[in-house]
C-alpha positions in Angstrom: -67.5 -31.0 -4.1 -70.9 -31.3 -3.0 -73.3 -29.3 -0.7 -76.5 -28.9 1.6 -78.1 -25.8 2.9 -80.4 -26.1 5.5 -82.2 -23.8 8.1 -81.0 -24.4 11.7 -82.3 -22.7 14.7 -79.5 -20.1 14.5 -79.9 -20.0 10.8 -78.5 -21.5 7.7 -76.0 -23.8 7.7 -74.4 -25.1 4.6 -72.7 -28.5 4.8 -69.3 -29.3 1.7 -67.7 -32.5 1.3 -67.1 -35.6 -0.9 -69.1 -38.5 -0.6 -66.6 -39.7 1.9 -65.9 -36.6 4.6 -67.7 -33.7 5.5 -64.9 -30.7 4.5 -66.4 -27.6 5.6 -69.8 -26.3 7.4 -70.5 -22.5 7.1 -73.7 -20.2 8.4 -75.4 -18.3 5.9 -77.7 -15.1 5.5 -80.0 -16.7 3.1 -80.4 -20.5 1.8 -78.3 -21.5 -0.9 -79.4 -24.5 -3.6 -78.2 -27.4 -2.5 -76.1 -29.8 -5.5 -77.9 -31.8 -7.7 -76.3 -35.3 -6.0 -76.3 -35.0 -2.6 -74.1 -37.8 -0.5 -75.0 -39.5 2.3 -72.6 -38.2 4.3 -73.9 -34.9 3.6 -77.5 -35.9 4.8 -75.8 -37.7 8.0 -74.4 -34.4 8.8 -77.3 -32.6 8.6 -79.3 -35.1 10.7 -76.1 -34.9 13.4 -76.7 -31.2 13.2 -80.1 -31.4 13.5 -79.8 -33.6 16.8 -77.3 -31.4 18.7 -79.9 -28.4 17.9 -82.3 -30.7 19.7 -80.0 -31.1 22.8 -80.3 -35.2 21.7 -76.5 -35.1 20.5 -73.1 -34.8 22.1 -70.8 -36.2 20.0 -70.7 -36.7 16.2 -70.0 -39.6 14.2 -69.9 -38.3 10.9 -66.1 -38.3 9.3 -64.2 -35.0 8.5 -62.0 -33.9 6.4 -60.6 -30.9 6.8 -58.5 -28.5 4.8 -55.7 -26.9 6.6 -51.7 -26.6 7.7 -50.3 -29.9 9.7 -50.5 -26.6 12.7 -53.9 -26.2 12.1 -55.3 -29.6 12.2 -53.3 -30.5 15.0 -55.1 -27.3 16.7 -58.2 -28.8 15.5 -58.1 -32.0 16.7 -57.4 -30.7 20.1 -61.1 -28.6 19.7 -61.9 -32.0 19.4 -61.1 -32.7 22.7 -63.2 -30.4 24.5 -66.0 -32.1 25.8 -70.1 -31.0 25.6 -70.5 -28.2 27.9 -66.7 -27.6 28.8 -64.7 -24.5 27.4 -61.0 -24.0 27.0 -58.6 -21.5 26.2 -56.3 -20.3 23.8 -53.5 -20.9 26.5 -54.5 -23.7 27.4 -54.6 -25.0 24.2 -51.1 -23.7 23.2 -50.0 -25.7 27.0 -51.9 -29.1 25.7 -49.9 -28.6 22.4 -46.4 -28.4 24.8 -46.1 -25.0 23.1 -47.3 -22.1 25.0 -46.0 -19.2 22.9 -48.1 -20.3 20.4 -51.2 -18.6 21.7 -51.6 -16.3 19.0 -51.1 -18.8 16.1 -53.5 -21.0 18.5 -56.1 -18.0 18.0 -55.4 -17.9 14.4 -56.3 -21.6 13.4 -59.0 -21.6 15.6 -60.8 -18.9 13.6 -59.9 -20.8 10.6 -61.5 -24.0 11.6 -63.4 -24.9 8.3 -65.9 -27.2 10.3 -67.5 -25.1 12.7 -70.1 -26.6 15.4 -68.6 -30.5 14.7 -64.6 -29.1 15.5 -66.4 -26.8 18.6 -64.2 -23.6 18.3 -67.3 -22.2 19.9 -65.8 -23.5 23.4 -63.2 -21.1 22.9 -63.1 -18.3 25.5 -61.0 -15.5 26.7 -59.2 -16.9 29.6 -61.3 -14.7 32.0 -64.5 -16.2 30.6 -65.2 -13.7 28.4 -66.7 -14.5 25.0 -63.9 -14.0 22.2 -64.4 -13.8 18.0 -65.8 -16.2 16.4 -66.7 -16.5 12.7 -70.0 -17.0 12.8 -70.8 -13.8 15.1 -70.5 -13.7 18.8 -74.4 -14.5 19.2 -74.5 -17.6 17.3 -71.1 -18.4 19.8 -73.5 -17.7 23.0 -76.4 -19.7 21.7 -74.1 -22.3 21.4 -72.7 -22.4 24.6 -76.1 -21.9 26.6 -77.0 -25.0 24.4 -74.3 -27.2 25.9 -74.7 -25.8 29.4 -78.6 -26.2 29.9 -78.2 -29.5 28.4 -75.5 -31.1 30.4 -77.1 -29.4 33.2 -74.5 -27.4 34.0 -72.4 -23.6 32.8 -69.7 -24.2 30.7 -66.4 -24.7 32.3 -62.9 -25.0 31.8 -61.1 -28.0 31.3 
């Protein structure tokens, strides 16, 4: 496993993966080294990153791989889905999945999406618009948002 710590506007971010697949990206109190080899992929990540901060990215090219439960990822790739400056909801996630009791285990994988920004659990909300958990604090989760929304143009809504 190999990684990369670098300093983001809402501070730092370290980036884990192979030198095929990003596995997991995680904010940090204080920089970390990075490894001694870093991979490509790695570096594309961090320039991807880097780009959305900017407002000059949407969408990311760089391939994932994450951890997780056959539930999880097929949670996951449905964060995938949410487009720049949209939000969702647990409920309506659980509905897209043709399984709407499964808001709760919904809320659950969400908040153990190892690949936070790049699989956007940040465009989670409460479905009254209110801002939920997220891991990396709730600030970090508004930041986010107001990101997306000034730089489509337009507040965050559901889809």
């Amino acid at each position: 496993m190999y990684s990369l710590c670098f300093q983001s506007p809402i501070g730092f971010i370290e980036i884990k993966g192979t030198p095929e697949a990003i596995t997991s990206t995680s904010f940090l109190e204080e920089s970390r080294p990075s490894s001694g080899i870093v991979p490509a992929v790695l570096l594309q990540c961090q320039k991807e990153l880097e780009e959305y901060f900017e407002g000059k990215r949407k969408d990311f090219d760089v391939p994932l791989a994450p951890s997780g439960t056959a539930f999880q990822k097929q949670v996951w790739n449905e964060l995938l889905k949410i487009g720049y400056g949209n939000t969702t909801s647990y409920i309506a996630i659980a509905k897209k999945m043709n399984n709407p009791g499964a808001v709760r285990a919904v809320g659950l994988a969400n908040g153990k999406n190892p690949i936070g920004v790049i699989i956007p659990c940040h465009r989670v909300i409460g479905e009254d618009g209110s801002l939920t958990g997220y891991a990396g604090g709730l600030w970090r989760k508004k930041w986010l948002l107001d990101l997306e929304g000034n730089a489509s143009g337009n507040a965050p809504t559901l889809f």
